[in-house]
N, C-alpha and C positions, 0 to 999 in steps of 0.2 A: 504493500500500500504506500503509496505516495506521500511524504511528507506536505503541511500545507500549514500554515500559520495566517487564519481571518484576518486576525487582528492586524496585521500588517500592511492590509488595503483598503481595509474600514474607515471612511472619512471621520475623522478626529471628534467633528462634531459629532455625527452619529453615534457615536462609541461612546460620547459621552451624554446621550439623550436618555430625559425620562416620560418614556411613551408615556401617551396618552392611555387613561384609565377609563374605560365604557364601565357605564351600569353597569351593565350584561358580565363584565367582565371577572367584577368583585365578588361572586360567588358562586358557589355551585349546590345544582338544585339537592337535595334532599329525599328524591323521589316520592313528593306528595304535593299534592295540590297547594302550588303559593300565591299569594296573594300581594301582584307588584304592584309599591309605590316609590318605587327608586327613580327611574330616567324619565319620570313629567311625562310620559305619553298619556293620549286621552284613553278615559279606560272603557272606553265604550268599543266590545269588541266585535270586529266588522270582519278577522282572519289578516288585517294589514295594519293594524292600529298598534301593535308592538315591534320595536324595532326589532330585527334578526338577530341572530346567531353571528356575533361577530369574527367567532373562530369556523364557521363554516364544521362544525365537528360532525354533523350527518352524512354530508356528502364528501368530508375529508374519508369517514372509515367505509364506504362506497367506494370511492375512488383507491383507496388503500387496496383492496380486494381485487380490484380487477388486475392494478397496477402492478400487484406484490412490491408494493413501497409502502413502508412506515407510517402511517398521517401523520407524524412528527417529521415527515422529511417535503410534507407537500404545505403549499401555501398556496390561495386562488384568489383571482382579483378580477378584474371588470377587463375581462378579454386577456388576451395575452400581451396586447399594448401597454397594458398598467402591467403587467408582473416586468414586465419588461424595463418599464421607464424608472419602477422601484430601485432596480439592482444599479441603474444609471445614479441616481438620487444617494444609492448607500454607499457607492465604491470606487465613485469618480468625482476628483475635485473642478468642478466648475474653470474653465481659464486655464486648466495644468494638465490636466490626464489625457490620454487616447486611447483609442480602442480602436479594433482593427475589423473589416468588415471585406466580405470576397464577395462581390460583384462580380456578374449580374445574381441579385437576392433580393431577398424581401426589403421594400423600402423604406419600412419606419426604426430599422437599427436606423442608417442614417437621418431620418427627422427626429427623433428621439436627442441623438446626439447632438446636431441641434440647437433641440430646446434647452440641453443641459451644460449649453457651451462648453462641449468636449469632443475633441478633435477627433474626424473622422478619418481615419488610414485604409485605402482602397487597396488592397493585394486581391488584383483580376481570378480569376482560375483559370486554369487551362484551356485549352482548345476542346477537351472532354469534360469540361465541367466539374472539373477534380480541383481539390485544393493545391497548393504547391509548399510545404511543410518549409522546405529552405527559402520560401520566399517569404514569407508569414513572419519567421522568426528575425528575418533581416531586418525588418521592421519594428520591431520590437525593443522598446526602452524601456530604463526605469520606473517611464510614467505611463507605460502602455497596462491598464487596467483589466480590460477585456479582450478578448477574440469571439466574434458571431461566426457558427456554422448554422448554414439552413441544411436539412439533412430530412429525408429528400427535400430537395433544391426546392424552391420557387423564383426565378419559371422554367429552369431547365425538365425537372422534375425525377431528376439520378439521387440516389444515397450516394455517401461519399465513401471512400473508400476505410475499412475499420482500421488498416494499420497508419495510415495517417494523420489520423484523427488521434491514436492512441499517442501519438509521437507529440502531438500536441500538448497534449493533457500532460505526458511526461516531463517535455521540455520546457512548458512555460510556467512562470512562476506569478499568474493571475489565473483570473478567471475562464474556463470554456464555455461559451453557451450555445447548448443546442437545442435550434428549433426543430420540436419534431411534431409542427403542425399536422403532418397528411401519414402519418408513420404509420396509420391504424388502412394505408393502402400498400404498404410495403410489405415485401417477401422477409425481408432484414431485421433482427429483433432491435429492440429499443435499447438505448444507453442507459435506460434506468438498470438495466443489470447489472452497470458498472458503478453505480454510484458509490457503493462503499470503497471502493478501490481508488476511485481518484475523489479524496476533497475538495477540488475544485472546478470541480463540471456540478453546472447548472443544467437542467432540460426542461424545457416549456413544451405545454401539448394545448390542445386546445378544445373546447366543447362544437365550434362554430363548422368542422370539415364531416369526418364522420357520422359523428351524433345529430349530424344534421338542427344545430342549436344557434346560430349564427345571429341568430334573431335577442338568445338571451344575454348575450355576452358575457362570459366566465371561459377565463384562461386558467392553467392549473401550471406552476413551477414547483421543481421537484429536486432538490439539494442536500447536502448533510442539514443536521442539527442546529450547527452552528450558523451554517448563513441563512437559514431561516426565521433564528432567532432575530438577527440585524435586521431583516425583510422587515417584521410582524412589530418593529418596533416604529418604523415610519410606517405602515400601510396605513390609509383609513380604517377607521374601526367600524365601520358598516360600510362594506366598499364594494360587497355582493349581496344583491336585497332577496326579499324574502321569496319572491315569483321566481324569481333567477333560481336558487337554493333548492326550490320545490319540484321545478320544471327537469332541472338537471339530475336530482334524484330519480324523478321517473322513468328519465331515460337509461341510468346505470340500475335501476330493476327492471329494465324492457329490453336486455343487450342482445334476446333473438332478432328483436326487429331490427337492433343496430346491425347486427350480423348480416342478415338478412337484403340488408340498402347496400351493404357494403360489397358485400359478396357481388349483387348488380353492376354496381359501377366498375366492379373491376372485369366483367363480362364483359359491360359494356366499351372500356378502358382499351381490352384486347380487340377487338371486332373492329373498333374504329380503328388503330393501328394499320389494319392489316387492310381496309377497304380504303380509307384516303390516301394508300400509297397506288391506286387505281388512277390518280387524275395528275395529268403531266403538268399543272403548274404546282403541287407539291413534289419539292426535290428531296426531300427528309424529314421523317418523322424519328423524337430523339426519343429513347427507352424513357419508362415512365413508372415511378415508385408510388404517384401520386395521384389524386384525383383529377387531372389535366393531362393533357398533349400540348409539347410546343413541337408546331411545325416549319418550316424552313418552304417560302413560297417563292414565287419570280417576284411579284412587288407584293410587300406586306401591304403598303398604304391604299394600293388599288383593290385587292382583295378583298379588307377590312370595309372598306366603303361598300362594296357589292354586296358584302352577307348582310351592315345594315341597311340596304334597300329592298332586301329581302327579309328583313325583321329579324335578321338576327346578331347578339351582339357576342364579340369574342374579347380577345384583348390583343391589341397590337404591342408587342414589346419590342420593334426595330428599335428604338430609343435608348436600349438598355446595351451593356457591354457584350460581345460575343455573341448579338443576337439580330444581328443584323438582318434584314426579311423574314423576319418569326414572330408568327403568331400564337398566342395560347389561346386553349379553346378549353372550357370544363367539360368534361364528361358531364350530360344531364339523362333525362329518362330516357326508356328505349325510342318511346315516342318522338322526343326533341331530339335521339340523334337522327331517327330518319327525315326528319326533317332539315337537320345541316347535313346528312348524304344529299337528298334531293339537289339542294341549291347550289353544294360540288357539283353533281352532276351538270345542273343546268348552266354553270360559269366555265366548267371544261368543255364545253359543247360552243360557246360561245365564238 
């Protein structure tokens, strides 16, 4: 196991903070009917009239189960953007630190970074969409706090390779963080297997891809003990409301249906692979870990216009690094993909 010392990139201030104390927080129930006059809610009860569970502990030991991680090793916040912008707030000085981010990725590491005025370090990945392990660390200073891995990618949509990633975890002495928003479409098991091994990998997953929850936003980050605890001492203290809490337990008691959706999309995932390499203005369709296809067309931007005057919307990512004429497109129902076959068909006939 890794040595790894928190306290060593813990902003000063935080290390020295004394959270905030909720009602909810100061005791624990008794297992009998109580009777709250602690946090001034009105008591007229409507099912929304008391504030939540500010430790999330129902859907933490939910999530513990599916997971096989600790709920003392999860913490969940309002999408994955707030677990996210947390660790920015705990472990990065404003004006001095940086962090390092491999483009083309998901684009709120860099607005995040950003908001927290902290320098953002682009090491591209390769031409396969792989990290590059000697170029990552080249970069890398005293004050480089984090490294982002999207794992499978967004928008390439590859897992990244496991001995490189470990080379990471090995060699740096901050933080890893892996996004593994769409993991629950990958062949490739999740890094929460390695949590105990390396102290300093973070991994965010998210309610909004599989669980098909996008609507209630709740992101879930999953770390040691220890950087949990630094989390839980900045988060808001009701930062996932009681709908949210409710909605996402029904769906970790409902995981045949999640099964069920997911198993589809990745039916459907394969099928479209193999039919849209049928029409000669796509040149490349890249492997896919996730719930998307990025394809590789003659012109993205003429394309993209065509599918919307056909009502259909994709996402043009030419704008992004190494992606030059590629488009992403989501896997949706069988329905909606014969519907993007058809209007391929109809723009290759053109």
């Amino acid at each position: 196991m890794k040595q790894f010392d928190i306290s060593k990139i813990v902003r000063s201030n935080v290390a020295a903070l004394e959270p905030y104390s909720s009602a909810r927080d100061e005791f624990k129930t008794q297992g009998k009917e109580m009777v709250f006059l602690d946090a001034n809610e009105n008591p007229n009860e409507n099912g929304l009239n008391r504030y939540p569970d500010p430790q999330h502990f129902e859907v933490k030991k939910s999530l513990s189960k599916l997971r096989n991680v600790p709920a003392e090793n999860i913490l969940l916040g309002n999408g994955s953007d707030e677990v996210l912008d947390l660790i920015y707030r705990a472990f990065c000085e404003p004006g001095k630190d940086n962090i390092i981010t491999l483009p083309p990725t998901y684009g709120m590491y860099k607005v995040l970074a950003g908001i927290n005025n902290v320098e953002n370090r682009e090491v591209y990945l390769n031409h396969d969409f792989e990290p590059d392990a000697t170029a990552i660390m080249n970069q890398v200073d005293d004050d480089t706090k984090m490294i982002f891995l999207c794992s499978p990618n967004n928008p390439s949509g590859n897992s990244f390779n496991d001995d490189t990633v470990s080379s990471l975890l090995d060699n740096f002495n901050g933080l890893v963080v892996i996004d593994e928003a769409y993991i629950d479409f990958s062949e490739k098991d999740s890094w929460l297997s390695k949590l105990e091994y390396f102290p300093n990998l973070i991994v965010t997953q998210t309610f909004s891809k599989a669980f098909g929850l996008a609507g209630i936003r709740l992101g879930a980050l999953f770390a040691s003990k220890e950087i949990i605890s630094v989390l839980n001492k900045i988060k808001p203290p009701y930062n996932v409301n009681q709908q949210t809490q409710e909605k996402a337990l029904k769906a970790l008691n409902d995981l045949d249906s999640i099964n069920s959706q997911v198993s589809e999309i990745l039916t459907e995932r394969n099928r479209l692979s193999k039919q849209l390499l049928e029409y000669d203005f796509i040149s490349k369709i890249y492997k896919s870990d996730a719930n998307f296809l990025l394809l590789e067309v003659d012109d993205a931007n003429k394309r993209y216009q065509d599918l919307l005057k056909k009502g259909i919307v994709i996402r043009n990512r030419s704008n992004q690094p190494l992606c030059e004429n590629c488009l992403r497109i989501t896997i949706g129902t069988p329905e909606e993909n014969k519907t993007l076959i058809k209007a391929f068909k109809e723009l290759d006939n053109e």
